[in-house]
N, CA, C and O atoms as a DFTB+ gen file, in Angstrom:
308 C
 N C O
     1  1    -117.316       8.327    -301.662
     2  2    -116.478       8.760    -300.569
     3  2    -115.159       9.279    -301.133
     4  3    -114.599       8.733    -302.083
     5  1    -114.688      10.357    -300.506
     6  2    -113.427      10.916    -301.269
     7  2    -112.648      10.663    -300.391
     8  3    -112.785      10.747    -299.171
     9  1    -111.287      10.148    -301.376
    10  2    -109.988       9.590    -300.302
    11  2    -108.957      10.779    -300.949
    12  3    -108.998      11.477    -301.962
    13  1    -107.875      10.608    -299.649
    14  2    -106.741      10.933    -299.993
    15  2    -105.720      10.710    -300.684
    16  3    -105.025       9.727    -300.426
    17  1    -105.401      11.578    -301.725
    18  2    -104.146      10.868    -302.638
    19  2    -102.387      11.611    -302.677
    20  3    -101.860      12.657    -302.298
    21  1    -101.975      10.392    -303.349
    22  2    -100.724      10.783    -302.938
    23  2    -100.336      11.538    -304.222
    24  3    -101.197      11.526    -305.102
    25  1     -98.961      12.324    -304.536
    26  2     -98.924      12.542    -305.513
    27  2     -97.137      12.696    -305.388
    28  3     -96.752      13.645    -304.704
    29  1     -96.490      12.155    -305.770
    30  2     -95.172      12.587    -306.199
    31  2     -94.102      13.356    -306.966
    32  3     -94.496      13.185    -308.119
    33  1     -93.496      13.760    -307.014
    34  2     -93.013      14.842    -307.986
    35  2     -91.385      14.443    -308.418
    36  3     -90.633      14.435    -307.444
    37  1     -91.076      14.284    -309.052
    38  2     -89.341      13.890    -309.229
    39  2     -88.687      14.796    -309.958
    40  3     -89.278      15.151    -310.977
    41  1     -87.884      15.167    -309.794
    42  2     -87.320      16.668    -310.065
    43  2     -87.245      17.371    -311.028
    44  3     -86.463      17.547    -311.963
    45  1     -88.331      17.823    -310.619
    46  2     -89.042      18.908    -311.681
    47  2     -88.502      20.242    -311.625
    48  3     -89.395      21.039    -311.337
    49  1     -87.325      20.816    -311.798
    50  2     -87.036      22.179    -311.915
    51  2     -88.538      23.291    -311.666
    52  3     -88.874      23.928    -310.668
    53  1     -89.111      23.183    -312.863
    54  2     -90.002      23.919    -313.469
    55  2     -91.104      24.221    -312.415
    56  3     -91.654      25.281    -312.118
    57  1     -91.318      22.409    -311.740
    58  2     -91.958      23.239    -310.418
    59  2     -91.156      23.550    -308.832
    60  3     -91.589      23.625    -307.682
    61  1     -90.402      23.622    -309.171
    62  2     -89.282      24.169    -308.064
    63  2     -90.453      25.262    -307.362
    64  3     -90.687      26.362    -307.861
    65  1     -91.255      24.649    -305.893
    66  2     -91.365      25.805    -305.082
    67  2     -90.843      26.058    -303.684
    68  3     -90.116      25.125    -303.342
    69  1     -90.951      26.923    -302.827
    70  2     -90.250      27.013    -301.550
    71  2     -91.558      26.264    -300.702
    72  3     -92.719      26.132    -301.088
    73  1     -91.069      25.922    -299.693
    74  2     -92.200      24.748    -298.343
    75  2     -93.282      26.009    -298.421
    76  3     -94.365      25.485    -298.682
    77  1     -93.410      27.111    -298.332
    78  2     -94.487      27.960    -297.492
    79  2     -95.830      27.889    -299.288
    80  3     -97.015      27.606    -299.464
    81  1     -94.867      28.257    -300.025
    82  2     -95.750      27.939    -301.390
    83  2     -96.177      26.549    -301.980
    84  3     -97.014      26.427    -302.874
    85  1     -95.497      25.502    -301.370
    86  2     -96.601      24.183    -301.722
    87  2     -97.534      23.868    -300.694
    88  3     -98.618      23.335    -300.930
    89  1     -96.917      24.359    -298.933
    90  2     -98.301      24.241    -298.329
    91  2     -99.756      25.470    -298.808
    92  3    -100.885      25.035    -298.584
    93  1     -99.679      26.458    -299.234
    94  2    -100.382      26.829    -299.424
    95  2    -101.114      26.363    -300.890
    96  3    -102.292      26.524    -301.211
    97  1    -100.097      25.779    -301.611
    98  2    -101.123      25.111    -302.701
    99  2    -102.084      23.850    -302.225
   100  3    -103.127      23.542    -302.803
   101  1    -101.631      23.289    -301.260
   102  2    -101.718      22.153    -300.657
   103  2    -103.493      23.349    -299.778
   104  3    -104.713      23.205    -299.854
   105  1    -102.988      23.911    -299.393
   106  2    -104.269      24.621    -298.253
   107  2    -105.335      25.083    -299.479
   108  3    -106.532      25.310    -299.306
   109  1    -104.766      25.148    -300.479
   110  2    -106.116      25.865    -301.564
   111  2    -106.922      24.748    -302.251
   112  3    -108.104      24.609    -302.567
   113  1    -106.074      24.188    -302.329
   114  2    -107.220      22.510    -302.933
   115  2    -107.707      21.552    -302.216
   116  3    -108.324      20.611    -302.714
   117  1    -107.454      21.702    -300.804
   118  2    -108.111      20.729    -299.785
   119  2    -109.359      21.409    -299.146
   120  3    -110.543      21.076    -299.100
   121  1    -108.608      22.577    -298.627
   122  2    -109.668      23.519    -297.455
   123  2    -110.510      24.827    -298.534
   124  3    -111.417      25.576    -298.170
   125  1    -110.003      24.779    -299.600
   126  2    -110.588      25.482    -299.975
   127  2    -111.333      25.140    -301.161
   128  3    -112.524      25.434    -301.257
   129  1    -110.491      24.332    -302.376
   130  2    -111.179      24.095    -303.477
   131  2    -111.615      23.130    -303.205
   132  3    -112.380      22.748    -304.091
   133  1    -111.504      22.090    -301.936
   134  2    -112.244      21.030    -301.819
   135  2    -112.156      19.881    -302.603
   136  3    -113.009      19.017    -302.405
   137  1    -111.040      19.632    -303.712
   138  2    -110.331      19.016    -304.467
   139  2    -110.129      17.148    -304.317
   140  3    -110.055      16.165    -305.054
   141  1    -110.103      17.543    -302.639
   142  2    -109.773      15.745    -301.956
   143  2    -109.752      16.350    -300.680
   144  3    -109.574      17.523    -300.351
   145  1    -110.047      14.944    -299.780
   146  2    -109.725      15.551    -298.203
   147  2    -108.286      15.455    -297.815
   148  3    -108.081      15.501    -296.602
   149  1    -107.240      15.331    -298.602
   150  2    -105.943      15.182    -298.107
   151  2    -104.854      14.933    -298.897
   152  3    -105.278      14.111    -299.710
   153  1    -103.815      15.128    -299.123
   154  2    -102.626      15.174    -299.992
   155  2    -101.406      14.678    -299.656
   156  3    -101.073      14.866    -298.486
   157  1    -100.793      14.209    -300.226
   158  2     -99.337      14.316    -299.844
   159  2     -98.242      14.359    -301.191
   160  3     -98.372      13.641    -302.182
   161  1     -97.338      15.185    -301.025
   162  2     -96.217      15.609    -301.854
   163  2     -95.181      15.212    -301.363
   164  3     -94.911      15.449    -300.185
   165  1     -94.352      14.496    -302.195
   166  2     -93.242      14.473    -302.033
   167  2     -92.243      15.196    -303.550
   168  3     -92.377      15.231    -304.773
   169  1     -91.272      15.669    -302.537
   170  2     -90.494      16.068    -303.650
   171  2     -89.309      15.793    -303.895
   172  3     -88.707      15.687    -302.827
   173  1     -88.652      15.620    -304.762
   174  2     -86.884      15.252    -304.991
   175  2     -86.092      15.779    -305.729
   176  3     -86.147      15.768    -306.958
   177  1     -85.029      16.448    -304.852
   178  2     -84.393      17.488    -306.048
   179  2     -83.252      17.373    -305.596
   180  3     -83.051      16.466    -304.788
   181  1     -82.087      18.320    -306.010
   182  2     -80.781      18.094    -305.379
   183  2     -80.183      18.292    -304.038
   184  3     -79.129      18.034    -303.456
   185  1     -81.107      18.755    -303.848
   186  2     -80.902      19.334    -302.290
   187  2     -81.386      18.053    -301.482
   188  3     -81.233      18.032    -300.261
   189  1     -81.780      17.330    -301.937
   190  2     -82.976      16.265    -301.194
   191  2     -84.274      15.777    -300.730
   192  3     -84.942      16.805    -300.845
   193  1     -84.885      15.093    -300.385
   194  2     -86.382      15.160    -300.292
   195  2     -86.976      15.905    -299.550
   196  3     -86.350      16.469    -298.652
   197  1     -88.092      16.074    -299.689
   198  2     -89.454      17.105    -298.998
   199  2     -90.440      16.556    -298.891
   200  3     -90.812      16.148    -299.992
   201  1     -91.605      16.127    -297.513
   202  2     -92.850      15.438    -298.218
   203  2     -93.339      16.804    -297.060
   204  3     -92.923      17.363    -296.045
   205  1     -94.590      16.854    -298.103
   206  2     -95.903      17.793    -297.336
   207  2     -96.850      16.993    -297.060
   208  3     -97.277      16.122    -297.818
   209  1     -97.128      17.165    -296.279
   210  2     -99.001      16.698    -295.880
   211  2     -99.697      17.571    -295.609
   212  3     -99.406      18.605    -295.009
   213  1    -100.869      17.182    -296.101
   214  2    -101.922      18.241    -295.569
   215  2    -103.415      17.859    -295.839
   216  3    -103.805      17.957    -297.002
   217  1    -104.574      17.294    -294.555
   218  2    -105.833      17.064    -294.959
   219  2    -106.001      15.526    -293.995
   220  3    -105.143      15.135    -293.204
   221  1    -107.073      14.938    -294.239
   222  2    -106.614      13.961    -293.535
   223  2    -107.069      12.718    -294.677
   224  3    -107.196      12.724    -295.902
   225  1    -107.256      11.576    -293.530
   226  2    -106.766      10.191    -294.770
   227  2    -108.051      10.133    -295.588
   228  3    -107.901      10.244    -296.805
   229  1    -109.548       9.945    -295.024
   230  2    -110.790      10.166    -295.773
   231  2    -111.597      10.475    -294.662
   232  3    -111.364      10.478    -293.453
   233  1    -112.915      10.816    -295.549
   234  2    -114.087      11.604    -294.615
   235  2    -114.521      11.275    -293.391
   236  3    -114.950      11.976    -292.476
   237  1    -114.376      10.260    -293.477
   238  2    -114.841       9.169    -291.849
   239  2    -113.367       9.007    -291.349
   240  3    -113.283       8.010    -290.632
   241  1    -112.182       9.663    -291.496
   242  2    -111.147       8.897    -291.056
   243  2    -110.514      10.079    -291.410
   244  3    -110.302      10.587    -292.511
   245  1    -110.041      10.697    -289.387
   246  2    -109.570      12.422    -289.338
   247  2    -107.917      11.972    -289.032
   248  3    -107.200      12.864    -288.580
   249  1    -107.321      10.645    -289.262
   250  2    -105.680      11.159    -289.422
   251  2    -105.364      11.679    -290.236
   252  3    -105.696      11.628    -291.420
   253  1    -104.234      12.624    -289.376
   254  2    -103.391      13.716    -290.542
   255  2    -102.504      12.859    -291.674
   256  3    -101.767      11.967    -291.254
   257  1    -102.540      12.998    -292.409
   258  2    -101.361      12.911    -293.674
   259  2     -99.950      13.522    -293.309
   260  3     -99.613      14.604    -292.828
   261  1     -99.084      12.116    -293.832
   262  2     -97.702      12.748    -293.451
   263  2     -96.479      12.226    -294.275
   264  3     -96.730      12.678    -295.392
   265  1     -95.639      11.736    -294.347
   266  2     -94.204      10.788    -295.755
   267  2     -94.721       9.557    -294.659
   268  3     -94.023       8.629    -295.069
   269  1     -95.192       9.222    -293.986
   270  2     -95.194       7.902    -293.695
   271  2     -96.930       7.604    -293.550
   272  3     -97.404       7.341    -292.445
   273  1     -97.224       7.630    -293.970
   274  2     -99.011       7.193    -294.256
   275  2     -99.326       6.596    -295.721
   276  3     -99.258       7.057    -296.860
   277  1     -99.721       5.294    -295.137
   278  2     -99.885       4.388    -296.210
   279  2    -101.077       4.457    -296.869
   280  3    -102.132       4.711    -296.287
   281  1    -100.970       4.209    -298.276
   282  2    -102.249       4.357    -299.155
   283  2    -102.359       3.422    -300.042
   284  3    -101.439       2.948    -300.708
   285  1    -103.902       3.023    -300.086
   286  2    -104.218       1.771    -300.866
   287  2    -103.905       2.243    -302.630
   288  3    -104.284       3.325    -303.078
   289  1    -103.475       1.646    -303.107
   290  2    -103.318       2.162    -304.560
   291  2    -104.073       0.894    -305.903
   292  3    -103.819      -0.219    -306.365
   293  1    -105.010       1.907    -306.036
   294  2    -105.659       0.446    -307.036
   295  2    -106.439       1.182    -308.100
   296  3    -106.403       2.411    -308.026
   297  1    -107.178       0.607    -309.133
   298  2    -107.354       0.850    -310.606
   299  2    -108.873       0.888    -310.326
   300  3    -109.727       0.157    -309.823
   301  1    -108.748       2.592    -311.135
   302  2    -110.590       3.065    -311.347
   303  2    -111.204       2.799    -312.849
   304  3    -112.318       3.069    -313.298
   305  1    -110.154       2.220    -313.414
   306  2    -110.559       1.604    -314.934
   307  2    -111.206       0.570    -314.671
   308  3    -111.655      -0.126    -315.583
């Protein structure tokens, strides 16, 4: 079963993008590359935080992803 993961970013210059270009990275690996059913980004830079969502939590389970959706975090080792 594929879950949704989170992924964080802490200020990364380098990937400095504008909101319309991480949702669409966000739209190419969910809906399109099929990557995971759902994402979330957060970002932190000087300007201040950003979280994206996009997809939902897992396959049997159609909530949207959002900065406040909790995720189990545990070890595939």
């Amino acid at each position: 079963m594929l879950r949704a993961f989170i992924l964080l970013l802490f200020s990364v210059p380098a990937l400095a993008q504008t909101p319309d270009e991480i949702n669409a990275l966000l739209t190419n690996r969910i809906d399109e590359g099929k990557q995971a059913v759902g994402l979330v980004v957060g970002i932190i830079d000087a300007d201040g935080r950003q979280v994206f969502g996009h997809g939902r939590l897992s396959a049997s389970d159609p909530r949207e992803l959002d900065g406040q959706t909790l995720f189990e975090i545990g070890s595939i080792t």
